[in-house]
ROLUMDO-62253 format. One record per residue: residue in three letters; x, y, z of N, C-alpha, C, O in turn. Coordinates in steps of 0.001 Angstrom, whole numbers, plus 500000, padded with zeros to 6 digits. Atoms other than C-alpha are relative to their C-alpha. Layout:
BEGIN
AlaXYZXYZXYZXYZ;...
//
This chain:
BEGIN
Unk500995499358499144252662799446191588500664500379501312501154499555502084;Unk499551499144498475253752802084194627499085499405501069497918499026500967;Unk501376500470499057251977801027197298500254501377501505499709501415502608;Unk499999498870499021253217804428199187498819501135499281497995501945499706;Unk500933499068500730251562806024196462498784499782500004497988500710499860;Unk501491499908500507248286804068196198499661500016501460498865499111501711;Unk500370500031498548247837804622199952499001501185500584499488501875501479;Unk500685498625499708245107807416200502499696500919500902498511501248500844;Unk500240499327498789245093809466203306498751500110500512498649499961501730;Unk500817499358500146241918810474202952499199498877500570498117499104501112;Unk501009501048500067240689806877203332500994499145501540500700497981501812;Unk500255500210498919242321806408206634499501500526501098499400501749501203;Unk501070500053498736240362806027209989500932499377501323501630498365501272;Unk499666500988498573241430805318213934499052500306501044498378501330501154;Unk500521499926499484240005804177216629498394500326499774497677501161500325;Unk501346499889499935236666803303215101499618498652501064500203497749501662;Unk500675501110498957234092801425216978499053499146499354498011499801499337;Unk500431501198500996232512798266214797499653498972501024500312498748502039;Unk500601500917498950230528795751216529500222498064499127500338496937499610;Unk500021501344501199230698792877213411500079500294498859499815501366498315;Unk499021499774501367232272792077210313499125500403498509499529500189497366;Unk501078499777501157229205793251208010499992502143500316499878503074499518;Unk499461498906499882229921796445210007501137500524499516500943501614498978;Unk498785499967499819233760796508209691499825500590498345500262501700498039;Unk499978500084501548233013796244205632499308501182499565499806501741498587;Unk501124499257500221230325798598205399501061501614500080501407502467499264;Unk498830498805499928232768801154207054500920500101499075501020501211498552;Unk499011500141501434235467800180204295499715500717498801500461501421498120;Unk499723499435501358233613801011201512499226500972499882498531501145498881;Unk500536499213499897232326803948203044501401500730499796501459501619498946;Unk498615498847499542235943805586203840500824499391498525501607500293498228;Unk499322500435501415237530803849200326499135501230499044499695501719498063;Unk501132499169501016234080806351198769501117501374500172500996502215499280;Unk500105498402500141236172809612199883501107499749498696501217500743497978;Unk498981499306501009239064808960197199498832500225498707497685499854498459;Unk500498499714500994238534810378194229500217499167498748499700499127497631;Unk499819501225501172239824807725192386498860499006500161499010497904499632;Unk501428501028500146236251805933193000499135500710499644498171499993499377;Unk500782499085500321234348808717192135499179499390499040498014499756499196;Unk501011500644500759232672806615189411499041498807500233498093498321499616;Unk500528501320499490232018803771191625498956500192501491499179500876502490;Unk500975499905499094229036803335193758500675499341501133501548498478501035;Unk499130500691498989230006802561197176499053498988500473499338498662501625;Unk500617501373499887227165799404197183500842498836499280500911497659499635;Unk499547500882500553229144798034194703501914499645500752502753498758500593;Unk498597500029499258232393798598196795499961498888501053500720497921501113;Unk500971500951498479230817796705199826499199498833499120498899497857499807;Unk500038501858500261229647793621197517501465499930498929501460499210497930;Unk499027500570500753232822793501195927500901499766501444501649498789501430;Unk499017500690498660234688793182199610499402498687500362499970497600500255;Unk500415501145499122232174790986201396499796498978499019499562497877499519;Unk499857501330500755232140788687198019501184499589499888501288498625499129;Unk499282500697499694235351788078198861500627499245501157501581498467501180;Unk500116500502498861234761787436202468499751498669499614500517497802500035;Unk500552501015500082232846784723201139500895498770499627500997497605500011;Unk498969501558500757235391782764199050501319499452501222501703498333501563;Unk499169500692498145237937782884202518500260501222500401500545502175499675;Unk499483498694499726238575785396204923501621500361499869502592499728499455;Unk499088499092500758240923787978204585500865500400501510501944500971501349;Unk499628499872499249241711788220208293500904498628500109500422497497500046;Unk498782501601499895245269785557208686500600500458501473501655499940501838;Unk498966500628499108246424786088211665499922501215501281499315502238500964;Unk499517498961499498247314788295214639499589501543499938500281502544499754;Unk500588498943499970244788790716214848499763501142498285499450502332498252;Unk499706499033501342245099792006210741499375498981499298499306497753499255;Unk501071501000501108242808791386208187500676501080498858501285502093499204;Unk499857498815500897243370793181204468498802499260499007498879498191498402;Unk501420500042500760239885793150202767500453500799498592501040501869498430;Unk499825499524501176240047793559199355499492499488498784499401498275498594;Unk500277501161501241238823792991195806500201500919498738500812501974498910;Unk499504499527501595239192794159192066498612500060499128498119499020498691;Unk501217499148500785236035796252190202500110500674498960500720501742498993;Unk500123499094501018235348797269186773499808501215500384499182501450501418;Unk500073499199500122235781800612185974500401500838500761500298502062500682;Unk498422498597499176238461801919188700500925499344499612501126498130499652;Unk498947500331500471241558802517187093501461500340501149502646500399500817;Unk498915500008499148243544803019190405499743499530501123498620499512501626;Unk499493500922498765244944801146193328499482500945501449500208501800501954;Unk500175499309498582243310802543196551499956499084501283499173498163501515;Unk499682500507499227244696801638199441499680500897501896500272501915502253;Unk500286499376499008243198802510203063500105499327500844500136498132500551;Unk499917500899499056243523801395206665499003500852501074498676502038501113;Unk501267499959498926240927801103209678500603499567501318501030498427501502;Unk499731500601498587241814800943213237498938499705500750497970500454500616;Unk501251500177499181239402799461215665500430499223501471500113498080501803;Unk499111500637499184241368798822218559499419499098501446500182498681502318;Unk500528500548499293238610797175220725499655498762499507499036497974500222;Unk499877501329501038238746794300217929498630499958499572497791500673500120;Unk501421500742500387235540792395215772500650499092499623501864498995499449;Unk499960501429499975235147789122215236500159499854498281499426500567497595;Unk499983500234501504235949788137211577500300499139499240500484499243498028;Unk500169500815500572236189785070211242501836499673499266502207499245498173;Unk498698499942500459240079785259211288500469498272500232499745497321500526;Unk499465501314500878242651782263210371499966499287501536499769498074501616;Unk499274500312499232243585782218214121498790500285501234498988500387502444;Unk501000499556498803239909783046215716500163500717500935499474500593501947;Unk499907498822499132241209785951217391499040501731499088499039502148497930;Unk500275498582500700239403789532216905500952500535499384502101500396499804;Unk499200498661500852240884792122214328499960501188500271498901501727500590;Unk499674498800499335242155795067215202500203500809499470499790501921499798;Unk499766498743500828243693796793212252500204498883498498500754497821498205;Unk500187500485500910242559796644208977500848500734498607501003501954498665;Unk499400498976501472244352797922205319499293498702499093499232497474499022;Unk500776500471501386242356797518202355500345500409498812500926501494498785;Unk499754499890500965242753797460199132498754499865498582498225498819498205;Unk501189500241501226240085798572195876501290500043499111502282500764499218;Unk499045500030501613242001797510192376499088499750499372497989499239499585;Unk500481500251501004241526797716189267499700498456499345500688497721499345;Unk500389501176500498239694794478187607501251499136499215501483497927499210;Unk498971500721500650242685794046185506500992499757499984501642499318499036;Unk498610500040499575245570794113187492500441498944500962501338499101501790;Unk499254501024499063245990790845189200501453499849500296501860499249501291;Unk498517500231499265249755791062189279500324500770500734500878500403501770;Unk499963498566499416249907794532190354499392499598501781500041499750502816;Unk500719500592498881247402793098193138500382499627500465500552500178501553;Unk498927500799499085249419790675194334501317500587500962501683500124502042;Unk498845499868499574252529792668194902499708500891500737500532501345501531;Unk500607498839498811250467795148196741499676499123501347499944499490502491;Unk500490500974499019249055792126198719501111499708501145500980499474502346;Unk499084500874499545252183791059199517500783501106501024501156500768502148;Unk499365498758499741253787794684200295499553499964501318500181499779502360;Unk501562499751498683250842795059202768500661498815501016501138499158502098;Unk500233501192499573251267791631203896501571500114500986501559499857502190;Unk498611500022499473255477792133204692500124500951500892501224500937501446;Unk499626498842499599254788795596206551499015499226501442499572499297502537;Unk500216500171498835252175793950209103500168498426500575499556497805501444;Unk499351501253499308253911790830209637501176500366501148501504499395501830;Unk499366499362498415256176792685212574498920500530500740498229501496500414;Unk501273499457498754253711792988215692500537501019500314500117501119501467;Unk499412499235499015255624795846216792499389501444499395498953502461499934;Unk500705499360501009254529797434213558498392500333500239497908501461500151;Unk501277500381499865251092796466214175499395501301501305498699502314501231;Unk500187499211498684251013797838217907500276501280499681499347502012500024;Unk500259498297500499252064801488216494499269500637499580499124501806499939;Unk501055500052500754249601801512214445498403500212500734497613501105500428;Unk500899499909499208246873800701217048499968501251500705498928501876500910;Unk499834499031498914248530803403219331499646501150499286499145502079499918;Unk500603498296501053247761806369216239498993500281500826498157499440501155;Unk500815499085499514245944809313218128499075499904498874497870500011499103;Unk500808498767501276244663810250214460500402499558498830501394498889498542;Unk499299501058501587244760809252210928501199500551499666502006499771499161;Unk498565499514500720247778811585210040500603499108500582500943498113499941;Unk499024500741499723249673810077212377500051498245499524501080497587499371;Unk500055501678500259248323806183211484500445499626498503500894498580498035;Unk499043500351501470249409806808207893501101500474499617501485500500498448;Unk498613499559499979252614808222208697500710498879500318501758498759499683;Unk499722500861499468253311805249210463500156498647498824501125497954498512;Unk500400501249501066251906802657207851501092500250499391501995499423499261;Unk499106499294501488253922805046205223501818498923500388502453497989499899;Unk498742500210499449257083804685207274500499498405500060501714498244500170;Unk499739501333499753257113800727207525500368499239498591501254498391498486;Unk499922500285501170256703800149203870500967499488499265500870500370498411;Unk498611500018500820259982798897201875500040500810498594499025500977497919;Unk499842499155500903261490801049199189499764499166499029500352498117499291;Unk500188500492501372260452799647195766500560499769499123500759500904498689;Unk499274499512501335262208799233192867499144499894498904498228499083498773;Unk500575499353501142261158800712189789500324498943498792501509499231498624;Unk499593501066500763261662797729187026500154500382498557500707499572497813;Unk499871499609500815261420799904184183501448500382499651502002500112498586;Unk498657499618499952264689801253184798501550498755500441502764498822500633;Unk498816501200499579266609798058185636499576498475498979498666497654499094;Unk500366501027500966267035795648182594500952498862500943500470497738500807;Unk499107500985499525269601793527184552499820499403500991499643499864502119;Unk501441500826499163268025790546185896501310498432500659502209497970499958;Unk499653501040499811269344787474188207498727499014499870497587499359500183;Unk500856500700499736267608784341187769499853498677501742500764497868501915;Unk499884500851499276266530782213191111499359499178500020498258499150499471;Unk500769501464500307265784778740191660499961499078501529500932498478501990;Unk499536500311498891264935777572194877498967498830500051497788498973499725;Unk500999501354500042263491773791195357499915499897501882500656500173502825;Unk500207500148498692261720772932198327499114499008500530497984498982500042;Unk500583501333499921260564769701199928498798500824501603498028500057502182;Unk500775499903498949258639771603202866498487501207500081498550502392500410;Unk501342499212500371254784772985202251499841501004501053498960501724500585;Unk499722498745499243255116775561204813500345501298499567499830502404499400;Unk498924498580500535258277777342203662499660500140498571499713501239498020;Unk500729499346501483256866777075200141499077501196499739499249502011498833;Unk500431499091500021254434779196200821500679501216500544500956501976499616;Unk498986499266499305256397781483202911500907501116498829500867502323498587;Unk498873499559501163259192781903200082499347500567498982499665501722498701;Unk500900499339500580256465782390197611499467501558500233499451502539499490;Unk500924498475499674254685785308199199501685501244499747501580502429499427;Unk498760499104499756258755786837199405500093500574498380500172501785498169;Unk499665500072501671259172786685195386498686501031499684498788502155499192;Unk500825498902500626255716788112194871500136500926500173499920501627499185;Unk500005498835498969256260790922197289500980501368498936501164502568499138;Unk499084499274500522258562792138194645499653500665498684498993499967497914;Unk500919499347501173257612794651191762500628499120498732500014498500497864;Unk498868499923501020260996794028189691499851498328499618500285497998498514;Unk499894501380500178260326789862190049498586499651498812497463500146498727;Unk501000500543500214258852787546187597500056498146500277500955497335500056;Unk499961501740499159257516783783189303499178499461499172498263499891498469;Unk500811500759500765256664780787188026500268498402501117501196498622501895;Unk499891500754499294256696777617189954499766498277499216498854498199498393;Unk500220501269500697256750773837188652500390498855501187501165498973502136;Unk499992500912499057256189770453190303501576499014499811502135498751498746;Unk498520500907500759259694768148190801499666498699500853498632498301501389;Unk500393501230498992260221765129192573501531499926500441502175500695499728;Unk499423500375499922263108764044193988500705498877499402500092497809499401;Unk499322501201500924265901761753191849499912498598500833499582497529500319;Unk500071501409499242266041759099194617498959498941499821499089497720499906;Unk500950500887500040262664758091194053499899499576498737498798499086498488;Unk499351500697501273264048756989190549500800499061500239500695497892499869;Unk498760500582500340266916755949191077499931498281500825500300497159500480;Unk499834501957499216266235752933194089498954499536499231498643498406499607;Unk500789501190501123263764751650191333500864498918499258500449497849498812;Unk499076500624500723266906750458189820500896499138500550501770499307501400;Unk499287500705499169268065747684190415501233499739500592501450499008501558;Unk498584499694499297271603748468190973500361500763501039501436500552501601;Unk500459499203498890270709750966193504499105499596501006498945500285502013;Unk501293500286498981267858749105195326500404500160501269501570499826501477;Unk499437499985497969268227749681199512500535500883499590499584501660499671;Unk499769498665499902269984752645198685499385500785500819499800501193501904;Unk501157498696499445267116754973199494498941499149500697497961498832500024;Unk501003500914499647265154752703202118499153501041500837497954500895501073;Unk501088498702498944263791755838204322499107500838498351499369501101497177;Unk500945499497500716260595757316203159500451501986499689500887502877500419;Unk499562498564500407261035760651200858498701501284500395497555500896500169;Unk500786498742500086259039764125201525499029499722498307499685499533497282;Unk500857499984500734255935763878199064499761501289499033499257501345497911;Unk499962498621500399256294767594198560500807500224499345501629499342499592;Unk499288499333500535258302769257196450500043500516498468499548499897497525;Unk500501498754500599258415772063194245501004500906499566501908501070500384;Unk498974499314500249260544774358192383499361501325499994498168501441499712;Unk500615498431500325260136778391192392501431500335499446502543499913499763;Unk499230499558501093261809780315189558499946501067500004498833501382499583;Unk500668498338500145261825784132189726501453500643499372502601500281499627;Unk499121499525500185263577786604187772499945501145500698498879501756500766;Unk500138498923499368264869789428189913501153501102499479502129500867498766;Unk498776498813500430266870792854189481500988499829501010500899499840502237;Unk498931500121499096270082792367190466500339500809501165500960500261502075;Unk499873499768498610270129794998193146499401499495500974499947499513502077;Unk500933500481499161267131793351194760500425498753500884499851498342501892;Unk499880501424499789269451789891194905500235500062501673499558499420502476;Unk499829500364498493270893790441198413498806500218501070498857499656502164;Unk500826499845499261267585791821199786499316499014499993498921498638501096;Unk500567500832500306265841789034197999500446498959501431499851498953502509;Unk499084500993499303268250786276199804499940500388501571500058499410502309;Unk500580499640498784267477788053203122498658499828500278498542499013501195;Unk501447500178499645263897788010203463499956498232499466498845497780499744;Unk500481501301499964263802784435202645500508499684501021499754499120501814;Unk499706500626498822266175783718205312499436500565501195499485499985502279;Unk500875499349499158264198786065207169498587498870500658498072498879501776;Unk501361500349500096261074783560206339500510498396500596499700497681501185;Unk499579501271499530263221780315207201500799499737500450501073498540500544;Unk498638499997499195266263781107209024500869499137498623500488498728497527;Unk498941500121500651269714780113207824499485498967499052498753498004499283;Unk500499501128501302269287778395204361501677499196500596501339498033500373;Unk499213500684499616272897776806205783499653498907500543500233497873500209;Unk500292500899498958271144774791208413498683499364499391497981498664500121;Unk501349500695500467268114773692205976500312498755499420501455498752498961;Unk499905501177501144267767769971204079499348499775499468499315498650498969;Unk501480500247500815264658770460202483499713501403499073498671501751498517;Unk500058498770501028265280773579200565501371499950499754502274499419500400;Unk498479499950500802268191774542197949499729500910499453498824500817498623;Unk500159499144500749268535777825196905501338500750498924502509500906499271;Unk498636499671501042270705779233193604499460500830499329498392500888498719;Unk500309499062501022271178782040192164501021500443498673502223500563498906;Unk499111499749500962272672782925188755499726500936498937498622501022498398;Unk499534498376501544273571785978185934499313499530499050499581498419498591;Unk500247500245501254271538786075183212500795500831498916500908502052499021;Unk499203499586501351273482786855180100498488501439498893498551502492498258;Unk500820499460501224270151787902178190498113499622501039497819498467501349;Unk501462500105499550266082788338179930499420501192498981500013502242498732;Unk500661498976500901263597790163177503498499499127500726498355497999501197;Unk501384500548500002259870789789178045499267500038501708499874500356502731;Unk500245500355498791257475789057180858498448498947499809497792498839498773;Unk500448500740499982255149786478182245498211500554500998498491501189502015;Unk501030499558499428251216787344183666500368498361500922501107497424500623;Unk499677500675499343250710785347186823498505499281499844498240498263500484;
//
């Protein structure tokens, strides 16, 4: 899934004026109604398919950006729009600050993976405030989705790239787990899977030949993530994590490895 492509012009807006977040929504799946890729979909049902996902947690995390979104029978494409409202509403964000600029997303019912990596796309382009603040400053929608456009990372196409590294990165710290996570999804060409580990120590001083060995208390956490990626992606991959946790050199609670697969066929739903 493009996410330059499912981006609609048509369905961005700046410098609206929204008083509350029943407003903010209302506007959404009024300006999501001009693509034509909803043309079959009522825009009541657009507006209880956002604000029923207000409900389950908001969608606003952080730093003025919310991305409202949800997944409706009977649209078969990814529409993607953004809302400026640069005098903020209240929305019930992660960080109780007003929202300022919004990108939304209508998907199709049956594309949760697709979803995700759009989520994530979205998610990597307004995680730079600097990004953010350009955005606010758009005179006009051309320019606010020239801008969006422009921030985006280039994609890779996975159809065309059978040649896959596998990575394996364990991590004792619930933070950067998530963190690293959101990096892997973000990726078209990746497939993740994640499994619980433990650390060997808390084996091993069971034994009595080892006892006092390991007398300091171990991290409770830990966790393996597994993704297969296209080998051009590996060095970008390996950047944006250290992007997400600084030097993996200077870490002791993460271990990351990567290695050649000989042979990958198949794929995994998430």
């Amino acid at each position: 899934m493009n996410l330059i492509n499912a981006l609609r012009t048509e369905c961005v807006q700046t410098r609206a004026e929204r008083a509350s977040r029943d407003e903010v929504l209302a506007a959404i799946a009024k300006l999501a109604k001009r693509s034509t890729a909803l043309a079959n979909i009522d825009e009541t049902a657009i507006l209880k398919g956002l604000s029923d996902r207000e409900e389950l947690s908001t969608t606003g995390f952080g730093g003025g950006i919310a991305i409202p979104h949800c997944r409706l029978e009977g649209v078969n494409e990814f529409v993607v729009g953004v809302l400026s409202v640069p005098a903020g509403v209240e929305f019930a964000a992660m960080d109780d600050q007003p929202v300022k600029l919004f990108v939304f997303i209508v998907a199709p019912a049956s594309e949760s993976n697709a979803h995700i990596k759009v989520l994530s796309a979205i998610s990597q382009v307004l995680n730079v405030p600097e990004h953010v603040e350009e955005m606010l400053a758009a005179p006009n929608a051309d320019v606010l989705a020239e801008s969006f456009s422009r921030h985006v990372r280039d994609e890779a196409d996975p159809k065309q790239h059978d040649s896959k590294n596998l990575f394996r990165v364990q991590i004792q710290n619930e933070e950067l787990f998530h963190a690293v996570l959101k990096v892997f999804a973000g990726f078209n060409s990746s497939t993740v899977m994640v499994t619980e580990a433990e650390p060997a120590a808390n084996y091993i001083q069971k034994m009595p030949l080892f006892a006092g060995f390991w007398s300091d208390k171990h991290s409770d956490f830990c966790k393996v993530i597994l993704a297969t990626v296209d080998k051009r992606d590996t060095n970008e991959t390996i950047r944006r994590v250290e992007q997400e946790v600084g030097s993996l050199d200077e870490r002791d609670d993460m271990l990351l490895t990567v290695q050649e697969l000989f042979y990958c066929a198949g794929d995994l739903n998430v």
